[in-house]
C-alpha positions, -999 to +999 in steps of 0.1 A: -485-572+684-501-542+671-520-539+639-507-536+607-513-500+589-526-503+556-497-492+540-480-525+554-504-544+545-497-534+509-462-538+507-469-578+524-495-581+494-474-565+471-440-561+479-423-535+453-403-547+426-372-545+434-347-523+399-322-545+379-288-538+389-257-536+361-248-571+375-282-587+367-282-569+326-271-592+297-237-589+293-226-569+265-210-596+247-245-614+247-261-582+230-232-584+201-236-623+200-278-620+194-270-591+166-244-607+146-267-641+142-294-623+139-275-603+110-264-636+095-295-647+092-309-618+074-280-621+049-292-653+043-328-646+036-320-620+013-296-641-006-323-668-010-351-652-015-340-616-029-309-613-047-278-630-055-238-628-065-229-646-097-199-647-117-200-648-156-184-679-177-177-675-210-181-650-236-218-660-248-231-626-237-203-603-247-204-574-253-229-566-222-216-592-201-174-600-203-159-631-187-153-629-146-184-602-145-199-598-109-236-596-117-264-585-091-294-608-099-329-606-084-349-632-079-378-641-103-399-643-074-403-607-075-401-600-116-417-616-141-395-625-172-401-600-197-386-598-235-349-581-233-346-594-198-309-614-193-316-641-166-300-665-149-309-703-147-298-735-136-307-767-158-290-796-147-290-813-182-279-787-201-253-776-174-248-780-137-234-745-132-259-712-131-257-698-168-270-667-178-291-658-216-314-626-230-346-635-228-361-630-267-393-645-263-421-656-238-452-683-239-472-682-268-453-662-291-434-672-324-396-668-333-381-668-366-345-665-375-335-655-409-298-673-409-288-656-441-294-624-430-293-623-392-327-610-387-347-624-353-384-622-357-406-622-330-447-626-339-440-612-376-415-578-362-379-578-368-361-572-331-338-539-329-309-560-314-281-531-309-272-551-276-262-581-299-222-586-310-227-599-345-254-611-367-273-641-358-262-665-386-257-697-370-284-723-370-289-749-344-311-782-344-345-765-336-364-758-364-378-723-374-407-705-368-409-717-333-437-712-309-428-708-271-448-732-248-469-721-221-448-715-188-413-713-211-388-685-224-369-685-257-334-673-247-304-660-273-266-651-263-254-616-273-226-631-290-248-651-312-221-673-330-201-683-302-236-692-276-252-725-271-293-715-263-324-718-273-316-726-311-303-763-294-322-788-285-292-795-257-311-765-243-340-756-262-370-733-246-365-730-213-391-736-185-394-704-166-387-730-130-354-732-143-354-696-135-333-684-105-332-647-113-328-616-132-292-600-138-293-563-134-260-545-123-225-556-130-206-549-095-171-557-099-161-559-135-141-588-156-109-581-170-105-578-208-080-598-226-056-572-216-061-578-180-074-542-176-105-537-159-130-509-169-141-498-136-164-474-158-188-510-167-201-509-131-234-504-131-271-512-151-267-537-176-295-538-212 
C-alpha cells in the first residue's frame, strides 16, 4: 500500500465537519414552544417584581380613584414612598384583600388634624389637599398630633368621611413592609353610578 499524502493524512486526523441538514434543525414548533415559556416567564418576573394589575374597592379614594378602577402599580422596590404618593398594601389584620391609601406622611414627622375645620397638618404646615373630596372632619381612635415611627407611613382616603386609615387604630400607621407598590396610571376605568365609563380618566393619577 502506498503512502498516505499529507492531505490524507489530514482529513484521517481531522475529518471535516460534516453541515446540518433541515432534517437535523429544531423543529419549528420547538423554536415557538422555547419562546412562549420563555415569554411566560418574563411576564411573571415583571409582575412580581415590577408592576402589577389591581382593581379598586370602594369609594375611599374617590374622586381620583372610582370603584372597579384598573390601576398600574409599581413596585416599592424601585420607589421610595414619598408624601402625596397613593399606594397599595396588603395587611392581613386590617384586611386580607390589597387596599390602596395617599400617603400624607413618612417616619419622623408629626400629623395634626383640625376636626372642626378639616385642616391636615403635617410638621406645623397646613397640606394643599385639592385632590381630597370633602373636608377631613371625622375623627378616629388615634389621638392627635401624631408622630410617624421610623420605617412607617401615615396614610388618608380622598374621600375622608367615608375611609377607614390611619386615623384607626384597626389600621393605624402603616409599616412600609406592608407596602406592595405605588398606583400610578388608571388603565381601564370604573363605571360611575350611571354605568357610563369616562374613557377620558385613563391615564396618570395625583
Amino acid at each position: 500500500m502506498g503512502q498516505e499524502t499529507q492531505t490524507e493524512q489530514k482529513k484521517r486526523i481531522h475529518p471535516p465537519r460534516r453541515e446540518k441538514t433541515g432534517a437535523e434543525a429544531p423543529p419549528l414548533w420547538l423554536d415557538l414552544l422555547h419562546a412562549l415559556v420563555w415569554s411566560v416567564v418574563l411576564v411573571a418576573l415583571c409582575f412580581t417584581f415590577f408592576v402589577r394589575i389591581i382593581c379598586v374597592e370602594g369609594i375611599s379614594m374617590e374622586p381620583a380613584l372610582r370603584q372597579n378602577d384598573r390601576v398600574l402599580v409599581l413596585s416599592t422596590l424601585w420607589h421610595a414612598p414619598q408624601n402625596g404618593d397613593i399606594v397599595v398594601f396588603r395587611k392581613d389584620s386590617f384586611l386580607s384583600e390589597a387596599v390602596i391609601k395617599r400617603i400624607i406622611a413618612t417616619e419622623g414627622q408629626t400629623v395634626d388634624i383640625d376636626f372642626n375645620t378639616g385642616a391636615v397638618t403635617v410638621d406645623g404646615t397646613v397640606l394643599e389637599e385639592s385632590y381630597i373630596k370633602e373636608p377631613t372632619l371625622t375623627a378616629g381612635d388615634i389621638t392627635f398630633p401624631f408622630t410617624v415611627s421610623p420605617g412607617c407611613v401615615f396614610v388618608l382616603g380622598d374621600n375622608r368621611n367615608a375611609s377607614t386609615d390611619s386615623r384607626q387604630s384597626v389600621l393605624g400607621e402603616l409599616d412600609r413592609r406592608y407596602l406592595l407598590g405605588q398606583a400610578v396610571c388608571i388603565l381601564i376605568p370604573g363605571p360611575d353610578e350611571t354605568g357610563r365609563t369616562d374613557w377620558s380618566r385613563i391615564g396618570g393619577v395625583k
